[in-house]
C-alpha positions as CSV (number, residue, x, y, z in Angstrom):
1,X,-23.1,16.8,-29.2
2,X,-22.7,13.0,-28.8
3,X,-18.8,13.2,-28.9
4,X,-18.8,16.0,-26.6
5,X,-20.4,13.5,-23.8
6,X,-18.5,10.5,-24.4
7,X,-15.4,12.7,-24.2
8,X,-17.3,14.2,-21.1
9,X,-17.7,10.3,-20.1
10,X,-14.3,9.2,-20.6
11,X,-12.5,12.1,-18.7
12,X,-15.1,11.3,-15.9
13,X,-13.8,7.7,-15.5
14,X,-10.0,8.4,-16.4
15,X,-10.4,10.9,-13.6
16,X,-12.6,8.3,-11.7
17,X,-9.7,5.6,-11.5
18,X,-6.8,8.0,-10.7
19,X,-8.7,9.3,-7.7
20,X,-10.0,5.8,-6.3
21,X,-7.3,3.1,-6.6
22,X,-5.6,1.6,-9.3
23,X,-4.9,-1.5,-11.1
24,X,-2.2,-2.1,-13.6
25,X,-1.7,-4.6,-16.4
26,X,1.9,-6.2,-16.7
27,X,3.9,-2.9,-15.3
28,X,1.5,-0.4,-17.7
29,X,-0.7,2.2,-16.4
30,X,-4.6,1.9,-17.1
31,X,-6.2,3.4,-19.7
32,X,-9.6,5.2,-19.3
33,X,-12.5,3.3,-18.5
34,X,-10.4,0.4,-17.1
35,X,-12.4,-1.0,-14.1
36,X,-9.7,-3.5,-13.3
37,X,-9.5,-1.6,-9.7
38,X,-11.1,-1.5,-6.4
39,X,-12.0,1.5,-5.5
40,X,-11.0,2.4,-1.7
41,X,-11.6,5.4,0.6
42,X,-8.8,5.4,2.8
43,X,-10.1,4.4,6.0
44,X,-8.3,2.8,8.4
45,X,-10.4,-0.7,10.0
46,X,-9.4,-2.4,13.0
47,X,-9.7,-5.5,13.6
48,X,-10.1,-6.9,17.4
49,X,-7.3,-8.4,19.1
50,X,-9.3,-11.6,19.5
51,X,-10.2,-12.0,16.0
52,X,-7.0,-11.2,14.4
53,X,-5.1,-13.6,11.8
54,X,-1.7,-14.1,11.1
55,X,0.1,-12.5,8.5
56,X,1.4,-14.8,5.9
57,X,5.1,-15.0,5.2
58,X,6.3,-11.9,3.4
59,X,9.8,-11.6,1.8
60,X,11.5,-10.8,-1.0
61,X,14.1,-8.8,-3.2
62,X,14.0,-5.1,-2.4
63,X,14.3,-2.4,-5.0
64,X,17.8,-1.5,-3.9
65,X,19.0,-5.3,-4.6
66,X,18.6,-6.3,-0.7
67,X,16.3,-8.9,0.7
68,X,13.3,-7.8,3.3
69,X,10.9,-9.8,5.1
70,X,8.2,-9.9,7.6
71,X,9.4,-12.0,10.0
72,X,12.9,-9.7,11.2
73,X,10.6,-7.1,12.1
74,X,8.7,-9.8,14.6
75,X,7.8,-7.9,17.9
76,X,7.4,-4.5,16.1
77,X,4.6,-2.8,14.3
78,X,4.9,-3.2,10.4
79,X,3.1,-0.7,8.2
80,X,2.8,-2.7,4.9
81,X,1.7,-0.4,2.3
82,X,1.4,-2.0,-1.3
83,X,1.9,0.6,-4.1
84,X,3.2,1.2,-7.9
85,X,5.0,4.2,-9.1
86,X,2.0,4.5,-12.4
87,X,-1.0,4.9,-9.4
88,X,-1.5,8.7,-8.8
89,X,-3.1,7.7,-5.5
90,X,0.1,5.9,-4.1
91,X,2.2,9.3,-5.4
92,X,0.0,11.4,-3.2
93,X,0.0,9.3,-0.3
94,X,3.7,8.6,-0.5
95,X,4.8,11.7,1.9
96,X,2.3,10.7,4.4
97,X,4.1,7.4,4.6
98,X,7.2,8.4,4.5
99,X,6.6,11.6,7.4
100,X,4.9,8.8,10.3
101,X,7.7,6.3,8.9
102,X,10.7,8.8,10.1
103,X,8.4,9.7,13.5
104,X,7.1,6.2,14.7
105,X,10.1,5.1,13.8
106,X,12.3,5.1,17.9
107,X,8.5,3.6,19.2
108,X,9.3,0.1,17.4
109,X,7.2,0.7,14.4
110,X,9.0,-0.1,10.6
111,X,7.6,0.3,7.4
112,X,8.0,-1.7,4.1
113,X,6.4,-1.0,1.2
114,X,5.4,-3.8,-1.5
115,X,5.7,-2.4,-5.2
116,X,3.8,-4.5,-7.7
117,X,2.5,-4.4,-11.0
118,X,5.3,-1.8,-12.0
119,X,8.1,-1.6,-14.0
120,X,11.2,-1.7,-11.8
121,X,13.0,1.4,-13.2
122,X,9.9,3.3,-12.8
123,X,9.7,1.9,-9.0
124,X,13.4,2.7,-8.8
125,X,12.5,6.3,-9.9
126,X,10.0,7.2,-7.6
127,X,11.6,5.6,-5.0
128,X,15.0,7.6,-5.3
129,X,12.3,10.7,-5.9
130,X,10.0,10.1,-2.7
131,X,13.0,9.2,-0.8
132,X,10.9,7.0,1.7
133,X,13.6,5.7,4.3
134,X,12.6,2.7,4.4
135,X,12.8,-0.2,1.5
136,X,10.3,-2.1,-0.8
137,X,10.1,-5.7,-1.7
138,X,9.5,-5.2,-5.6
139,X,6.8,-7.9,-6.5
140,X,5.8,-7.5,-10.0
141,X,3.6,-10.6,-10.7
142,X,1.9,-9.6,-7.2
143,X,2.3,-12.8,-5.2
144,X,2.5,-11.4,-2.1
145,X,-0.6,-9.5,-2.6
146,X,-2.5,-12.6,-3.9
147,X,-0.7,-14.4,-0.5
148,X,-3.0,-11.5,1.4
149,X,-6.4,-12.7,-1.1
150,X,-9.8,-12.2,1.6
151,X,-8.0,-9.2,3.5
152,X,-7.2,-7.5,0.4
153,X,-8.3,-7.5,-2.9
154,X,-5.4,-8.3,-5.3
155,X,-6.3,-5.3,-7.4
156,X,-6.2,-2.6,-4.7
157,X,-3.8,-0.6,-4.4
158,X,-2.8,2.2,-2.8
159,X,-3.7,-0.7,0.4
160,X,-2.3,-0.1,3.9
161,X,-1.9,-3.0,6.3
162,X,-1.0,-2.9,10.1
163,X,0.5,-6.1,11.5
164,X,0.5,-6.3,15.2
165,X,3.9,-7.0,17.7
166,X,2.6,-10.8,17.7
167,X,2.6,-10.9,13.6
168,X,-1.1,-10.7,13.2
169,X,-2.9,-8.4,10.5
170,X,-4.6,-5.5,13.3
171,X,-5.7,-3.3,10.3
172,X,-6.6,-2.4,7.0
173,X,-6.7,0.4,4.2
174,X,-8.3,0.4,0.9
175,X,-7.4,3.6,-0.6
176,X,-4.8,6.1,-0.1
177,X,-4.5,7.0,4.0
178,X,-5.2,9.8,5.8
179,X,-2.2,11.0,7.6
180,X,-4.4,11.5,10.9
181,X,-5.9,8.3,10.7
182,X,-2.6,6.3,10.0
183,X,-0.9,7.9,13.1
184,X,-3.4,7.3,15.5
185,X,-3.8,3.7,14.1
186,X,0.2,3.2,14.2
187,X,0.4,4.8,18.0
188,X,-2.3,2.5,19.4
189,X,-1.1,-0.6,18.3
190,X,2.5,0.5,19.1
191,X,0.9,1.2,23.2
192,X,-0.8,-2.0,23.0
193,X,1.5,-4.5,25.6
194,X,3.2,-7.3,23.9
């Protein structure tokens, strides 16, 4: 009977950490009962345009052997959506991404994505898989999610940021997004007057 509940236990929390977020360990996917994660629900907070703070400097090698960075999409809307291929949340949020990506895209909105804690052929893999049409800065120690410590935890992931026309950070996601939500979010501050 005991092993029957800690099994019962275990399943519980391995089920527990696919569902909420994830957190890896050098490119490896967590094991049951790892807590290294914070958990998210997915909803979208917006900051006010008064108490907004910049974005620090983002950049970086792309998947695809390129180089991306914040500061050429100045005077758009960047969606900045940090993921790894191992985190079952990121995989189902993936074709939300990539759907408002391909239909924001003509209202001055871009996407980039920032894959960390992965291995880079698994990243490469879901990547080609997902087909996301538009690139991701591959950050495997997680420096550019450290650079973004006190607006999001360093172990959350899926996390969705909004950066404004002006380069500020407008909103925030813990969690994988609701496709809804992430439109609505991405529409307003694409209206709002530079």
């Amino acid at each position: 009977m005991r092993a029957k509940l800690f099994s019962a236990a275990a399943l519980c929390a391995a089920v527990a950490v696919s569902v909420s977020g994830c957190a890896g360990n050098e490119g490896s996917q967590p094991q049951a009962g790892d807590t290294r994660f914070v958990a998210g629900d997915g909803k979208i907070t917006m900051f006010d345009a008064a108490s907004r703070k910049a974005a620090p400097a983002v950049e970086g090698e792309t998947l695809d052997g390129g180089r991306a960075t914040l500061a050429a999409h100045r005077g758009k809307v960047v969606v900045l959506n940090f993921w790894a291929s191992w985190c079952a949340p990121c995989r189902a949020e993936a074709p939300v991404l990539k759907d408002i990506a391909a239909k924001t895209k003509g209202s001055g909105v871009e996407f980039l994505g920032i894959d960390f804690k992965d291995r880079k052929a698994d990243a490469l893999a879901f990547e080609r898989g997902q087909q996301t049409g538009y690139p991701s800065i591959f950050d495997q120690p997680g420096k550019i999610a450290l650079s973004f410590q006190g607006t999001v935890p360093p172990a959350a992931i899926p996390s969705t940021l909004i950066i404004d026309r002006q380069g500020r950070i407008a909103a925030r996601a813990l969690g994988a997004v609701k496709y809804s939500d992430l439109l609505a979010t991405v529409t307003k501050l694409s209206d709002e007057s530079q």
